[in-house]
Backbone atoms as SQL, in Angstrom:
CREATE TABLE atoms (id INTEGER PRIMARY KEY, chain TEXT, resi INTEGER, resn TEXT, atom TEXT, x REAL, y REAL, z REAL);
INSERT INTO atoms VALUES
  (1, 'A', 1, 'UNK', 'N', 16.846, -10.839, -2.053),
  (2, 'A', 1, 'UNK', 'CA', 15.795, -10.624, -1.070),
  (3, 'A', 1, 'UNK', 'C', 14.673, -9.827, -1.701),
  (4, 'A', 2, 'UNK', 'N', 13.320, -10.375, -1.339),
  (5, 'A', 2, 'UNK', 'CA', 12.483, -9.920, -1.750),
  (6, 'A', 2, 'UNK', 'C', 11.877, -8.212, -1.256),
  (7, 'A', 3, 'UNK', 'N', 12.448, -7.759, -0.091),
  (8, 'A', 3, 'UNK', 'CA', 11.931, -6.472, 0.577),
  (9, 'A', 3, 'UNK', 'C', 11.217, -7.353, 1.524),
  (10, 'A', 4, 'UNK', 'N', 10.304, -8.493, 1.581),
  (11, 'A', 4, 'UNK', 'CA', 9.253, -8.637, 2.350),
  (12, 'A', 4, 'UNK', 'C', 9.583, -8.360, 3.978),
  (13, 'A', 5, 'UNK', 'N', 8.363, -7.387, 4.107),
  (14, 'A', 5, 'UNK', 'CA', 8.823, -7.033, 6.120),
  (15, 'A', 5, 'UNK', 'C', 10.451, -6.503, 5.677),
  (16, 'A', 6, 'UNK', 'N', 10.612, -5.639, 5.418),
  (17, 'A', 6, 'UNK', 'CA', 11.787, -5.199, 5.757),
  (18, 'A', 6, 'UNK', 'C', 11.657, -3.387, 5.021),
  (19, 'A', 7, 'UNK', 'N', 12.475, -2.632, 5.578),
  (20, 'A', 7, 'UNK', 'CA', 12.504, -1.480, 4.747),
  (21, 'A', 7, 'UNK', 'C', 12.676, -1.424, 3.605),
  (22, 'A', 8, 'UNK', 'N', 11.934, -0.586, 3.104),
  (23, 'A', 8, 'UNK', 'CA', 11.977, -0.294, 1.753),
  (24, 'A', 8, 'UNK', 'C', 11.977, 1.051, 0.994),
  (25, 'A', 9, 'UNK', 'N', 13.127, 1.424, 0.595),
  (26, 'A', 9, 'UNK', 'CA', 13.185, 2.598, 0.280),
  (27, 'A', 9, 'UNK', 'C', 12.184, 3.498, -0.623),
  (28, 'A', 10, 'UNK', 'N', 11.449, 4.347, -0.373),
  (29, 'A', 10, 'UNK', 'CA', 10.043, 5.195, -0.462),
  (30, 'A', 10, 'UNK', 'C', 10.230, 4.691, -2.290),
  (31, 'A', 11, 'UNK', 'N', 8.658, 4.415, -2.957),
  (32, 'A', 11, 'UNK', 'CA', 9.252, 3.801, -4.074),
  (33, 'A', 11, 'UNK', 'C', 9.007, 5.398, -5.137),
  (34, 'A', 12, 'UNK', 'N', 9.652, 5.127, -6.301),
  (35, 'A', 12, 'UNK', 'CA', 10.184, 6.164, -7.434),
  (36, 'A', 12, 'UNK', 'C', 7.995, 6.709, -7.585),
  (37, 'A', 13, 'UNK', 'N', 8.252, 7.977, -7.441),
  (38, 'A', 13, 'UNK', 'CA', 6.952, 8.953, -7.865),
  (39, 'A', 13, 'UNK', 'C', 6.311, 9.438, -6.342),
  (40, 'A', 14, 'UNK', 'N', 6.856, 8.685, -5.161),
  (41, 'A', 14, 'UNK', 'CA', 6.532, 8.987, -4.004),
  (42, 'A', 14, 'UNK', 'C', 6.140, 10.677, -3.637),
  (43, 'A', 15, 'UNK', 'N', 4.991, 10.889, -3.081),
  (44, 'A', 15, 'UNK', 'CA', 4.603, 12.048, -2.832),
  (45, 'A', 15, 'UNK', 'C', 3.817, 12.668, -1.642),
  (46, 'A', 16, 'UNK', 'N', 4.286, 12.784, -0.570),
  (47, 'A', 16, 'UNK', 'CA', 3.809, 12.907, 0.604),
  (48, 'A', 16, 'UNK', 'C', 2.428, 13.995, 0.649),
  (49, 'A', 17, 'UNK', 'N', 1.246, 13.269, 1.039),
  (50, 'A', 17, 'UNK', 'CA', -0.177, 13.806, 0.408),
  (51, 'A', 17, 'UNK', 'C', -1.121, 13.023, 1.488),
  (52, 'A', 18, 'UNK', 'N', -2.154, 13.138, 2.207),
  (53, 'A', 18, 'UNK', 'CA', -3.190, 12.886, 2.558),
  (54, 'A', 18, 'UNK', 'C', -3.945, 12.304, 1.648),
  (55, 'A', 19, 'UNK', 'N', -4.690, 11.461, 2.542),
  (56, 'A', 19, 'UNK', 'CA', -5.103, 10.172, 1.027),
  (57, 'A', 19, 'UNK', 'C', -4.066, 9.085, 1.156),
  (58, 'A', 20, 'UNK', 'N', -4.661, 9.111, -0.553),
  (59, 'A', 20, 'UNK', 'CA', -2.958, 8.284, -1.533),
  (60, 'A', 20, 'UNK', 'C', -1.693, 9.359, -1.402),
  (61, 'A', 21, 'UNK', 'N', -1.000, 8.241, -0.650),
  (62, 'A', 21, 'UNK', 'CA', 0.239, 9.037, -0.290),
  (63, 'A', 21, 'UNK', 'C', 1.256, 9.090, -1.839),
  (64, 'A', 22, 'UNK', 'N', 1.043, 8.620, -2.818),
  (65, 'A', 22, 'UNK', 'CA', 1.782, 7.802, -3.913),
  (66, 'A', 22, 'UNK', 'C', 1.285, 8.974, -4.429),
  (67, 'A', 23, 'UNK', 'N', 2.355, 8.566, -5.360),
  (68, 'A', 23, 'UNK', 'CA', 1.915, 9.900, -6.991),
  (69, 'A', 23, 'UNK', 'C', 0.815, 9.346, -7.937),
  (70, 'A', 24, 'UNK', 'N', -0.471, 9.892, -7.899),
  (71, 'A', 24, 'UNK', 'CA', -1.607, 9.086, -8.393),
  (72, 'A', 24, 'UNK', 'C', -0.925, 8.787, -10.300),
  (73, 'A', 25, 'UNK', 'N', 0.059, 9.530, -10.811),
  (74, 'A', 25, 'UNK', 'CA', 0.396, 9.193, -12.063),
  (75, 'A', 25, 'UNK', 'C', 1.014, 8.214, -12.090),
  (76, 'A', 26, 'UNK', 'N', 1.871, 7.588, -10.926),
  (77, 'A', 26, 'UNK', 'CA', 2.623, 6.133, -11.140),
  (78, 'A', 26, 'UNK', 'C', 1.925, 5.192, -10.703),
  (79, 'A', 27, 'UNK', 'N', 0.986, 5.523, -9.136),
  (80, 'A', 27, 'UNK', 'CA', 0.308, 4.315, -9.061),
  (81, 'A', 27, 'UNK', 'C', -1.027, 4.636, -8.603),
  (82, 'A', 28, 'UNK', 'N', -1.800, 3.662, -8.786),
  (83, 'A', 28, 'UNK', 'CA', -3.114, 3.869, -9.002),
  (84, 'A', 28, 'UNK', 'C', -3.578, 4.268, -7.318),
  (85, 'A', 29, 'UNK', 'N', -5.364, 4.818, -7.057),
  (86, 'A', 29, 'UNK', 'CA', -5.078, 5.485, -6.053),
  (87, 'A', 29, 'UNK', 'C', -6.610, 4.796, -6.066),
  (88, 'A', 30, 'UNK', 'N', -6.844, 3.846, -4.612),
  (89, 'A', 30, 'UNK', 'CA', -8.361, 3.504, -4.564),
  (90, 'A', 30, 'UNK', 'C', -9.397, 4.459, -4.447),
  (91, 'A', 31, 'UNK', 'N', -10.543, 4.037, -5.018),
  (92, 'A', 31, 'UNK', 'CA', -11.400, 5.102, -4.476),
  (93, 'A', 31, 'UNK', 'C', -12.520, 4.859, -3.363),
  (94, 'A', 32, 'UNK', 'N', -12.342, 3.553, -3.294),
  (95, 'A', 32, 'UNK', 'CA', -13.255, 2.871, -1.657),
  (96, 'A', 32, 'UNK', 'C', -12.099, 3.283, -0.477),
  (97, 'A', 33, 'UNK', 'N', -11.074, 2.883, -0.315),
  (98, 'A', 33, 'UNK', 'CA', -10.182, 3.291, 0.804),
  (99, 'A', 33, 'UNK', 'C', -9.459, 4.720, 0.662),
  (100, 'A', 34, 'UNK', 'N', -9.060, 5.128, -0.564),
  (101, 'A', 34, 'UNK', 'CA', -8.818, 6.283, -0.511),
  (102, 'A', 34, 'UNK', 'C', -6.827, 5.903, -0.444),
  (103, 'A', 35, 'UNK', 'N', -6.664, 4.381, -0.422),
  (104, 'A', 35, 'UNK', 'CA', -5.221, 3.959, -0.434),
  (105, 'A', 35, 'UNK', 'C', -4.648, 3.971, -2.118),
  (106, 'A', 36, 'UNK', 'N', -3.232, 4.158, -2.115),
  (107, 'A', 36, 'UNK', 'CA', -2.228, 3.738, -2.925),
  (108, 'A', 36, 'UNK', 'C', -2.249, 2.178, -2.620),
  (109, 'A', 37, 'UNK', 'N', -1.837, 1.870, -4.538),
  (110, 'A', 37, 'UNK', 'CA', -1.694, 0.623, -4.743),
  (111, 'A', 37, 'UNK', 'C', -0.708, 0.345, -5.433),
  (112, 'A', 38, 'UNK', 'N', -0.558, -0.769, -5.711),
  (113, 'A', 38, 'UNK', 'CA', 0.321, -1.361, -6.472),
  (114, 'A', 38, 'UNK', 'C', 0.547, -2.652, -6.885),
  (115, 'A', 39, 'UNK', 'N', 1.852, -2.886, -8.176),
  (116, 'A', 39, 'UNK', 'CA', 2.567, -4.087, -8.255),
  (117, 'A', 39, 'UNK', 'C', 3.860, -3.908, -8.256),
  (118, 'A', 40, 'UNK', 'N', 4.457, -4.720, -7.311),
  (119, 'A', 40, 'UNK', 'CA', 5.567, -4.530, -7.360),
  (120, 'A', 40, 'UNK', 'C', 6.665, -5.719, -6.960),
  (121, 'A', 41, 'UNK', 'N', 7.743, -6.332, -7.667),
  (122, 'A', 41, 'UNK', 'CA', 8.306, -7.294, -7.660),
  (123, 'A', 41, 'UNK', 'C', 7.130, -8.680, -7.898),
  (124, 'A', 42, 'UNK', 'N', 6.262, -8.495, -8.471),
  (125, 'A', 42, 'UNK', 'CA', 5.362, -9.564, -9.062),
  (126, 'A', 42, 'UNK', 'C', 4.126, -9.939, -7.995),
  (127, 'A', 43, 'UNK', 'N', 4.151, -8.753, -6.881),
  (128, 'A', 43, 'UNK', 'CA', 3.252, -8.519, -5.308),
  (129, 'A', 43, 'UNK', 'C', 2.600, -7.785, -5.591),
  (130, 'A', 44, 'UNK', 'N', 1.376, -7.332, -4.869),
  (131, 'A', 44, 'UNK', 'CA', 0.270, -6.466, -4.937),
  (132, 'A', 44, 'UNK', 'C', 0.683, -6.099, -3.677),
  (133, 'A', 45, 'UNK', 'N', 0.930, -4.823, -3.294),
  (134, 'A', 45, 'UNK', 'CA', 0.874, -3.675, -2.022),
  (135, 'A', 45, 'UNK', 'C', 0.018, -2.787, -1.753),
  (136, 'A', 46, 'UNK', 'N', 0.380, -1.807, -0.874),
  (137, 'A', 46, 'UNK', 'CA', -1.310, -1.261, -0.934),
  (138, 'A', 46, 'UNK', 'C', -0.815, -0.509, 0.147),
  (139, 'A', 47, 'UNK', 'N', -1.262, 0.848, 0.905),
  (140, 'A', 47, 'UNK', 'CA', -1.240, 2.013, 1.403),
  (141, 'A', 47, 'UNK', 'C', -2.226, 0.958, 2.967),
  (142, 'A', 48, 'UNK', 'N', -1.321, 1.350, 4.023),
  (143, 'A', 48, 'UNK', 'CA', -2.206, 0.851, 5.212),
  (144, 'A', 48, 'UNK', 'C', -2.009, 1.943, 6.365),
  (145, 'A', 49, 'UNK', 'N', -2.530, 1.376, 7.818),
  (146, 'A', 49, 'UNK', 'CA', -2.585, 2.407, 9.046),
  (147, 'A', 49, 'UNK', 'C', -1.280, 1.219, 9.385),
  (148, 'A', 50, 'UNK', 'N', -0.346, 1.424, 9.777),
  (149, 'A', 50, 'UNK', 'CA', 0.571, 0.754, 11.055),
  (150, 'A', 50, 'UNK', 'C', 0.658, 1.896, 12.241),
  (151, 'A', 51, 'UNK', 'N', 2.165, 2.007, 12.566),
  (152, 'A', 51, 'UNK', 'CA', 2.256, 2.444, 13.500),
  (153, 'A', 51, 'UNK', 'C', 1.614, 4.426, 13.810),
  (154, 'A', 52, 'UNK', 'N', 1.183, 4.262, 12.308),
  (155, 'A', 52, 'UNK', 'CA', 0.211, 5.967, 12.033),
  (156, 'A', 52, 'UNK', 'C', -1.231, 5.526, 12.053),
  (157, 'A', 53, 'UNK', 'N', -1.522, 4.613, 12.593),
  (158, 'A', 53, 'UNK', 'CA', -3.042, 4.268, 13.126),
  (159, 'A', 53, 'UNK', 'C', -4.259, 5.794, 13.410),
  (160, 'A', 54, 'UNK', 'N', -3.295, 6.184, 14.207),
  (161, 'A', 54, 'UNK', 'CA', -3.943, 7.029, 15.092),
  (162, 'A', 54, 'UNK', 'C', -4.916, 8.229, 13.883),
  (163, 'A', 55, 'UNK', 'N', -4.015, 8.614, 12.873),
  (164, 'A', 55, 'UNK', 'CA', -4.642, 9.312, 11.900),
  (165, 'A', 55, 'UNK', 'C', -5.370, 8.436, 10.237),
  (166, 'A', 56, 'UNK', 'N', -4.950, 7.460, 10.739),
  (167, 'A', 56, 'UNK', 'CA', -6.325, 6.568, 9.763),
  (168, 'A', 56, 'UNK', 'C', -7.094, 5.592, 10.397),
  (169, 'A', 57, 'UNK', 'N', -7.504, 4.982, 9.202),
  (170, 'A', 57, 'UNK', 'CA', -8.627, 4.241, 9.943),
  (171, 'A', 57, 'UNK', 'C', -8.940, 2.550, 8.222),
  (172, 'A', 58, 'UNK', 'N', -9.628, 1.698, 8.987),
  (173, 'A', 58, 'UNK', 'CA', -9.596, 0.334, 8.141),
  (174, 'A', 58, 'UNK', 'C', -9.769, 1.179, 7.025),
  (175, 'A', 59, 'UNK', 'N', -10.771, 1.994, 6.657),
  (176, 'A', 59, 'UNK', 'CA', -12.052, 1.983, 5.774),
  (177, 'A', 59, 'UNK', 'C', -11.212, 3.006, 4.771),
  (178, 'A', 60, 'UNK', 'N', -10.379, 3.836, 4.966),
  (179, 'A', 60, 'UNK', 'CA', -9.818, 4.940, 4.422),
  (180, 'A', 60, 'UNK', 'C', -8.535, 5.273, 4.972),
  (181, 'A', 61, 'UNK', 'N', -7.368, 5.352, 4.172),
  (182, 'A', 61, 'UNK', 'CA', -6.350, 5.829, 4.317),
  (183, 'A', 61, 'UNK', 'C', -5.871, 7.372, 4.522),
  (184, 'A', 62, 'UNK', 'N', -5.198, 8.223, 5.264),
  (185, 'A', 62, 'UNK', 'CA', -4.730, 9.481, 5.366),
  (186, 'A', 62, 'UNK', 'C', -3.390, 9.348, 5.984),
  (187, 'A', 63, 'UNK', 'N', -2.987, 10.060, 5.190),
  (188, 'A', 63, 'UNK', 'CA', -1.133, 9.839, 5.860),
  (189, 'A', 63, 'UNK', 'C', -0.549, 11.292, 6.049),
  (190, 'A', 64, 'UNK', 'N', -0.548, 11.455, 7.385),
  (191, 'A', 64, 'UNK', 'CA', 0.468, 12.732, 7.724),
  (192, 'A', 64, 'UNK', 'C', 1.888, 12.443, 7.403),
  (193, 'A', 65, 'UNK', 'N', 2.622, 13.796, 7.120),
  (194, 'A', 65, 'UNK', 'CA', 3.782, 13.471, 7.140),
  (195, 'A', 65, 'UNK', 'C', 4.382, 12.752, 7.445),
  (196, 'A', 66, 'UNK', 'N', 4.949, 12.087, 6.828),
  (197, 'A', 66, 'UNK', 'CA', 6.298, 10.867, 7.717),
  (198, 'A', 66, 'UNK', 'C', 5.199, 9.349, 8.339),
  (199, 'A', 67, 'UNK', 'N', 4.247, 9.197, 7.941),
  (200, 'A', 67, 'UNK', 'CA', 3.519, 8.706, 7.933),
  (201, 'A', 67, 'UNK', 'C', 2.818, 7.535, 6.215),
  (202, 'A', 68, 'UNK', 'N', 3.584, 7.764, 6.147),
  (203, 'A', 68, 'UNK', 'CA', 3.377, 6.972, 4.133),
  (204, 'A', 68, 'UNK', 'C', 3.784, 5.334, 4.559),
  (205, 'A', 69, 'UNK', 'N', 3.014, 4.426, 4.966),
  (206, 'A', 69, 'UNK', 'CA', 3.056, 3.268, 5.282),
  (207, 'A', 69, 'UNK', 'C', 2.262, 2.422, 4.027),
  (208, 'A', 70, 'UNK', 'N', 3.048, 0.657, 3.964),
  (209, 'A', 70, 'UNK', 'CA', 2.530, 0.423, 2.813),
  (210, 'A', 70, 'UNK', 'C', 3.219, -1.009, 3.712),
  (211, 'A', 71, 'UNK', 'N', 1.753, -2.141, 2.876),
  (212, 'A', 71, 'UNK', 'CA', 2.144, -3.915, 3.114),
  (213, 'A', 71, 'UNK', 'C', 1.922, -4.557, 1.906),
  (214, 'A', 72, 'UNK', 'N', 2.609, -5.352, 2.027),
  (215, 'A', 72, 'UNK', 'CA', 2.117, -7.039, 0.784),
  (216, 'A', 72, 'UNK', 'C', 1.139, -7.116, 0.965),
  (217, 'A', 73, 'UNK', 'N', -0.307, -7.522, 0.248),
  (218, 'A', 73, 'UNK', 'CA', -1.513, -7.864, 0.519),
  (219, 'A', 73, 'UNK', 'C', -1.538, -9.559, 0.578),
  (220, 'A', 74, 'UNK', 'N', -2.759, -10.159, 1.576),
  (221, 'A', 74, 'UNK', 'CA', -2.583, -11.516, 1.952),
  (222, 'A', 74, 'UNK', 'C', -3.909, -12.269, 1.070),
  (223, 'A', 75, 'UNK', 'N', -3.880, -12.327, 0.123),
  (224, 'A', 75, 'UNK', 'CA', -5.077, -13.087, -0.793),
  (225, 'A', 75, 'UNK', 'C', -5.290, -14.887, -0.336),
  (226, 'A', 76, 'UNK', 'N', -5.954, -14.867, 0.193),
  (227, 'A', 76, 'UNK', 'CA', -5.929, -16.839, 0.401),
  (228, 'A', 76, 'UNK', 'C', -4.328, -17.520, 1.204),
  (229, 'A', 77, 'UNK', 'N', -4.280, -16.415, 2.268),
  (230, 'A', 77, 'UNK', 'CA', -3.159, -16.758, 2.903),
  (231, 'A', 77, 'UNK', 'C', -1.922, -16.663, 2.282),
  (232, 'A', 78, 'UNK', 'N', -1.820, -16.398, 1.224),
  (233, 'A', 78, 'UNK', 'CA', -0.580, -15.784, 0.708),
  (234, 'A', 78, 'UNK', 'C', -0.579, -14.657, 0.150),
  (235, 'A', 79, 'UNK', 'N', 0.912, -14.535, -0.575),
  (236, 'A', 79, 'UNK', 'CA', 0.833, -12.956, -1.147),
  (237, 'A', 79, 'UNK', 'C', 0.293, -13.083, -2.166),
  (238, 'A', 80, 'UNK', 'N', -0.313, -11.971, -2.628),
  (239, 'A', 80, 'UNK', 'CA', -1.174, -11.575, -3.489),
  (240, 'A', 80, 'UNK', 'C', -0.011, -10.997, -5.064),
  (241, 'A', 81, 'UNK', 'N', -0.792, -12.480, -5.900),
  (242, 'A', 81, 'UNK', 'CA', 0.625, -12.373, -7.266),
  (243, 'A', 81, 'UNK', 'C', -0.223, -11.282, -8.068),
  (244, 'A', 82, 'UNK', 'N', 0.727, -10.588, -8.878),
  (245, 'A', 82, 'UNK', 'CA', 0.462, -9.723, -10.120),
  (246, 'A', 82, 'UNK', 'C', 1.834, -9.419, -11.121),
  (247, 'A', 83, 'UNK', 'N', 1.289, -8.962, -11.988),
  (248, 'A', 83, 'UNK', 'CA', 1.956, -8.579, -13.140),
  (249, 'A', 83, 'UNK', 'C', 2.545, -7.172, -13.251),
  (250, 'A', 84, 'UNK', 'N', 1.022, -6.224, -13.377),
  (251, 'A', 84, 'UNK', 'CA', 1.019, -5.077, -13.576),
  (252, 'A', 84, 'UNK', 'C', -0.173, -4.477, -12.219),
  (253, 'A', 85, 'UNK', 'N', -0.478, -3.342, -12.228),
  (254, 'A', 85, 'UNK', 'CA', -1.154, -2.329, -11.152),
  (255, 'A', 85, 'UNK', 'C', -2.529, -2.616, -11.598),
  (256, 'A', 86, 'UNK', 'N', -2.698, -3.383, -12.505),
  (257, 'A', 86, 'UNK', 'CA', -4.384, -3.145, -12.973),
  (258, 'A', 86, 'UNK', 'C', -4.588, -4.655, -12.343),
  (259, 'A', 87, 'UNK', 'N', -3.601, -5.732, -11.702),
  (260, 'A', 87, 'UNK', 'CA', -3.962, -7.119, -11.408),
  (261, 'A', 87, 'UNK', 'C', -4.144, -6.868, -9.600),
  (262, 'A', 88, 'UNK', 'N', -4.030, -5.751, -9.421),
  (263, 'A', 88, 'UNK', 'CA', -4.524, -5.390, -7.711),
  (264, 'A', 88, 'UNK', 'C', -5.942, -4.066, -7.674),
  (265, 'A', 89, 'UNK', 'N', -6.328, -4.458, -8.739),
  (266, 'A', 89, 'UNK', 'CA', -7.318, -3.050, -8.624),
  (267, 'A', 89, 'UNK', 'C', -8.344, -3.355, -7.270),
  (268, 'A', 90, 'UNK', 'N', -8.573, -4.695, -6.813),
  (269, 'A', 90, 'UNK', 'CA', -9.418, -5.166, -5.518),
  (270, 'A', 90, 'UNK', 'C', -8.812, -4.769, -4.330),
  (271, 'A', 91, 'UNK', 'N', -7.708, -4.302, -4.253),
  (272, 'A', 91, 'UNK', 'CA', -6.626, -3.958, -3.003),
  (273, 'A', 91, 'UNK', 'C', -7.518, -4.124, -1.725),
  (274, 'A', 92, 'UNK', 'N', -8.404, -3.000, -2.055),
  (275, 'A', 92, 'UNK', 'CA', -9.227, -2.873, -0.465),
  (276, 'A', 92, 'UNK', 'C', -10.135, -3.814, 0.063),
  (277, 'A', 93, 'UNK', 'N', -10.303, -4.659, -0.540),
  (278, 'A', 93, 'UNK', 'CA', -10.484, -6.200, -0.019),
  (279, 'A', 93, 'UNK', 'C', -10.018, -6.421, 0.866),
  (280, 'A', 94, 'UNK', 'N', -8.548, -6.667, 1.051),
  (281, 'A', 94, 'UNK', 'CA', -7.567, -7.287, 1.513),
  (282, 'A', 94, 'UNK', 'C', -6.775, -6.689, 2.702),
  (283, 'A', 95, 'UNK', 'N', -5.760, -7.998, 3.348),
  (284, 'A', 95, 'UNK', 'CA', -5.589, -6.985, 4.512),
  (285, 'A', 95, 'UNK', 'C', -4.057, -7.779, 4.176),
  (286, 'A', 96, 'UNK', 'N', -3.302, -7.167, 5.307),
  (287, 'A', 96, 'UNK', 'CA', -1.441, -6.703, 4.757),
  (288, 'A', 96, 'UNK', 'C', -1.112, -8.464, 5.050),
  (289, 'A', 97, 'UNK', 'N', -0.048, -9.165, 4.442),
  (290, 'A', 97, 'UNK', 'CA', 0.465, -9.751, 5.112),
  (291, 'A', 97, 'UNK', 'C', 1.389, -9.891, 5.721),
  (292, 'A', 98, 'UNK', 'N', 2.113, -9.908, 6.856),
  (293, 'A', 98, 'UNK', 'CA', 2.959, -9.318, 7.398),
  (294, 'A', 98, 'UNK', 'C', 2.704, -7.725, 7.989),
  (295, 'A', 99, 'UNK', 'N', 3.901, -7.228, 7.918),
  (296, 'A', 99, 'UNK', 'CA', 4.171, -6.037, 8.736),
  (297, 'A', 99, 'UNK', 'C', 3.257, -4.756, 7.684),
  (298, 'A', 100, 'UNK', 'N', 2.923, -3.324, 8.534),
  (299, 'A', 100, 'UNK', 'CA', 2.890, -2.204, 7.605),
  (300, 'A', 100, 'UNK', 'C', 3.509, -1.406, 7.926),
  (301, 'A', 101, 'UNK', 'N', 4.273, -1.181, 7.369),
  (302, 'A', 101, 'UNK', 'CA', 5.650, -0.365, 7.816),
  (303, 'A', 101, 'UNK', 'C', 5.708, 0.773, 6.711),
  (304, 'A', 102, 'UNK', 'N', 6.961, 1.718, 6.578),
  (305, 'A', 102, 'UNK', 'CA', 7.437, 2.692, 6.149),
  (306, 'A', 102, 'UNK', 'C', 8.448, 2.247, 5.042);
């Protein structure tokens, strides 16, 4: 199983922070949204508002505690392929596909 829509255990460098919730040394940290990014399992992810709406917003990410939410990004109706963290540097383009969950 791929993780997709499903829990996913907080990934390795995780760092609970306003902003980029991610450890800006493992993964890269936008500077238009202010989201964590990524590659991961050959997917581009990315730092979103779900059910912590209330303290972010489209344009910029902020994550209170317990609040570190993250989706697959949807490039041309599908998921968005990569290699490495430098093949999602557009993240904030894009919007989740599927769920944004925890």
């Amino acid at each position: 199983s791929s993780g997709i829509n499903a829990e996913w255990p907080l990934r390795p460098g995780y760092k609970g922070q306003a902003a980029c919730a991610w450890d800006r040394s493992v993964y890269p940290c936008d500077p238009y949204s202010a989201c964590s990014y990524g590659c991961e399992e050959g997917l581009c992810w990315s730092q979103c508002a779900g059910s912590c709406a209330f303290f972010e917003n489209k344009k910029k990410c902020f994550s209170e505690p317990g609040c570190e939410e993250w989706c697959w990004l949807n490039k041309d109706g599908r998921y968005y392929p990569c290699v490495e963290h430098t093949d999602c540097v557009d993240s904030y383009k894009y919007s989740c596909k599927g769920a944004c969950t925890w």
